[in-house]
N, C-alpha and C positions, 0 to 999 in steps of 0.2 A: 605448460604455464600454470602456477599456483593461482588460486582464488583471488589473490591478492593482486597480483599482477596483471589477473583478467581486469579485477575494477580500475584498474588506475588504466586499463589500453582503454577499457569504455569510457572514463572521463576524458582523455586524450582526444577520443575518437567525436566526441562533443565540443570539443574547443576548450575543455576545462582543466586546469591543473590538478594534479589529484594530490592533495594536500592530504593531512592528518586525519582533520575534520572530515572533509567530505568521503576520505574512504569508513572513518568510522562511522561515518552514516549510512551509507551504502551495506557494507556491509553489515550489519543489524536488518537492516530492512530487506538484504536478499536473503536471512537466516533465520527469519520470523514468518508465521503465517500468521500473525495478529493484526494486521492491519492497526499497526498505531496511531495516537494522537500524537499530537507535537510535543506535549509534555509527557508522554510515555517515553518520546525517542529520547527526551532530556536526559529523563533520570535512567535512561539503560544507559548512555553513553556518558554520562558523570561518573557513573564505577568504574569505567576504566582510564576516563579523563576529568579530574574531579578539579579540573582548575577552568572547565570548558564552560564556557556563559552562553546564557538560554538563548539570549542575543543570534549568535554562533549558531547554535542547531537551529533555529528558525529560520535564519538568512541562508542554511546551506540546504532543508528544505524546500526553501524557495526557488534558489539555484539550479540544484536539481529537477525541481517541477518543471521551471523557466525549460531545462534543455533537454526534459523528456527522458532523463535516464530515471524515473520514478513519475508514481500517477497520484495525484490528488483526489481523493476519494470525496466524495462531498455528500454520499450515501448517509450519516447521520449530520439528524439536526444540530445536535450539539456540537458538533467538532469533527473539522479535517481529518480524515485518517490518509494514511499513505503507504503503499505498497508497490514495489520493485519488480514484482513478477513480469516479465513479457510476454507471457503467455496467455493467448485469447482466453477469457475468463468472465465469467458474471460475477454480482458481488451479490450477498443476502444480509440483512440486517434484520437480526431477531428483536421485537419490536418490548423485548420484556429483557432478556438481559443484554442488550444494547450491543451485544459482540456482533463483528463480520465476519462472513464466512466466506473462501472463495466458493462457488459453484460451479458444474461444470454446462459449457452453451449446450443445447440440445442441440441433434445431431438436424444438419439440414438448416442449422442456422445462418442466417446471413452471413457471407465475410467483404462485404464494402470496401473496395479501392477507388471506386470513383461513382458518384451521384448528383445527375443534373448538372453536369461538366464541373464539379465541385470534384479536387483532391480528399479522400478521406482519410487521415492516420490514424486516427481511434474511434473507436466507438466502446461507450462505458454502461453498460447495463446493470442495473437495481432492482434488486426482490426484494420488498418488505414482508415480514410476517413473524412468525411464531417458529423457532428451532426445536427440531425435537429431541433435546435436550429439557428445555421446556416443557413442551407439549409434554414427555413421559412424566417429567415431575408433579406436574398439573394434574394426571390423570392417577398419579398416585396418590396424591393428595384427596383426590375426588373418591376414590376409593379406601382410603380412611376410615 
């Protein structure tokens, strides 16, 4: 089974019809580690559908959040980002150039399926700080 055909059994397998739109949203979002905003997903997905309205990616965003085949990232203040991966993961937000990164849980980390008779499906963890991306350019500069 092709990539393509995997996403439209996963929308299937969600109750959702895998239309145009929602596989071109998907996939971008399974073929990115960017963790995008809503308007990034726009404008990747207008180059190769340039007649598709923002309307459209934001309602099939939504959709997808609704049925869990994508995570809402709510890590920056300024804006949703959204990322496809299912794999247990942390997120980091470099607090100077605004980028996500995924991180990996340390080992011995929790994995939560059920707490205080409460079902758990996700749990979403956030690191704020300073990437060292950053951090080396910083220090080159200081070094100057």
């Amino acid at each position: 089974m092709n990539a393509d055909e995997e996403r439209s059994s996963r929308l299937r397998e969600l109750g959702l019809t895998p239309t145009i739109q929602r596989l071109a949203v998907l996939e971008y979002l399974d073929n990115t580690d960017e963790h995008p905003t809503a308007d990034k997903v726009y404008t990747a997905i207008r180059e190769r559908f340039p007649t598709i309205s923002r309307a459209t990616v934001y309602n099939t965003l939504a959709l997808l959040t609704k049925s869990e085949a994508i995570v809402r990232l709510t890590i920056d203040p300024a804006a949703s980002r959204y990322d496809a991966a299912d794999s247990p993961h942390a997120h980091f937000f470099c607090r100077i150039c605004r980028n996500v990164y995924d991180i990996d849980l340390p080992q011995g980390s929790p994995s939560l399926s059920v707490a205080d008779g409460h079902k758990i499906k996700a749990v979403q963890t956030y690191a704020y700080g300073i990437c060292a991306a950053c951090l080396k350019r910083h220090k080159e500069e200081k070094d100057a």
